[in-house]
C-alpha positions in Angstrom: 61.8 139.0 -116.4 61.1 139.1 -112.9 58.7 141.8 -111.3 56.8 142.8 -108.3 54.0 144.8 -107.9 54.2 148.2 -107.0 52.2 148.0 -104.1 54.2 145.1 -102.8 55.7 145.9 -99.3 59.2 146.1 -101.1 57.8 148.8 -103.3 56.6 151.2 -101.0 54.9 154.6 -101.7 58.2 156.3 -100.5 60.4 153.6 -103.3 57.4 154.8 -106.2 58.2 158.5 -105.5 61.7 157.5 -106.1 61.4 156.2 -109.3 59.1 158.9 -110.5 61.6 161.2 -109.3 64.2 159.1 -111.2 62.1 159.2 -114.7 61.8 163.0 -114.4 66.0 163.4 -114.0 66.8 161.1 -117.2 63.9 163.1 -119.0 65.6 166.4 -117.8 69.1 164.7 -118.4 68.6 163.9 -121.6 67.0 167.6 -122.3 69.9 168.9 -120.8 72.1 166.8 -123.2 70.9 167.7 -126.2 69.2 163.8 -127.1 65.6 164.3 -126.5 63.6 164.5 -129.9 60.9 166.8 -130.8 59.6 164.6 -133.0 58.3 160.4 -132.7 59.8 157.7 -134.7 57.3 156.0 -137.0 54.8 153.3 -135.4 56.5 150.8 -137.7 59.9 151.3 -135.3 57.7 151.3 -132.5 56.6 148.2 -133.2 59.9 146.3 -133.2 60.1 142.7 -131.9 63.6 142.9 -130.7 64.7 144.1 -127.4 65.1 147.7 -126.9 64.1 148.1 -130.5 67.5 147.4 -131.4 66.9 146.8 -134.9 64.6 150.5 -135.6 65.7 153.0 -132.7 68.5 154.7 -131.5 69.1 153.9 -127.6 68.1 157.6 -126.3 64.7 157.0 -128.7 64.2 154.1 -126.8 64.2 155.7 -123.2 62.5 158.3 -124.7 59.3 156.4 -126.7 59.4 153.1 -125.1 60.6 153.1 -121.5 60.0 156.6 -119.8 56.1 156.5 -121.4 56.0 152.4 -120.1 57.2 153.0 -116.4 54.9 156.3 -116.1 52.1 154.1 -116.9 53.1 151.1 -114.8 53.4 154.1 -112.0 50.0 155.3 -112.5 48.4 152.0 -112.6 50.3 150.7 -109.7 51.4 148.1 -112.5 54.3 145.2 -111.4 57.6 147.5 -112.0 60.9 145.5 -113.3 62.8 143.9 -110.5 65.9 144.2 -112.2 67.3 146.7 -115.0 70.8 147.2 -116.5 70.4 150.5 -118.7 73.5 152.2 -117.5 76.1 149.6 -119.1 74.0 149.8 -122.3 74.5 154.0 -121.9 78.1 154.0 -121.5 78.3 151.9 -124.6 76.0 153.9 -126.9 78.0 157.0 -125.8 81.5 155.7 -126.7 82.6 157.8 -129.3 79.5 159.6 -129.8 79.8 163.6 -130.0 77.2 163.8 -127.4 78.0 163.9 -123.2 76.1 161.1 -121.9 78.0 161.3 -118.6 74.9 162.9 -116.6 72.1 160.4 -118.5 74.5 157.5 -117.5 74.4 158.4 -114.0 70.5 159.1 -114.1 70.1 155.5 -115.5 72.4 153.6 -113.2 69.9 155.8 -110.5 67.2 153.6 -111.6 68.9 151.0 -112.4 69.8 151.1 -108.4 66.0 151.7 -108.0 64.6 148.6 -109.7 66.7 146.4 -108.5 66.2 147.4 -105.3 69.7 148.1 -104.0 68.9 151.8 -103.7 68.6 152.8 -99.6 
């Protein structure tokens, strides 16, 4: 996977503030949605070897456990963000047919999807 260090010129203060940003609307979306759990999936899922924990989490749990708490961390420690990222396509097929509206998380996740490949303005 291909990544650049946040404090690359490409990844300016003003493009960090934008993904923060970004990671507080798909926490909020997903609030808002009704997919945010109270409580943590075992450390066994956690642990998964497979990508996006496909084999032990639900998508959402994923965002939620794995990828909001890594990119607040990469954030904080001015870590190499990912230079490209295709959640949104991933969203729109976990949603298909689910009860849940995933509309707004979907757009919140093609946001940063935007944002880390760098296509955002």
């Amino acid at each position: 996977m291909s990544t650049k260090r946040a404090t690359d010129g490409a990844f300016n203060s003003q493009h960090i503030d934008r993904v923060a940003d970004s990671l507080l609307a798909i926490e909020a979306e997903m609030r808002r949605s009704g997919v945010w759990s109270a409580e943590a999936p075992s450390a066994e899922a956690l642990l998964s070897t497979q990508p996006f924990c496909i084999d032990t989490l639900e998508m959402t749990e994923w965002i939620q456990f794995i990828f909001l708490p890594k990119m607040k961390r990469l954030i904080e420690n001015e870590g190499p963000l990912p230079a490209v990222s295709g959640m949104a396509p991933m969203a729109e097929e976990y949603f298909r047919g689910r009860p849940e509206d995933g509309r707004g998380l979907i757009r919140a996740l093609a946001r940063m999807d935007e944002l880390l490949s760098n296509s955002a303005p």
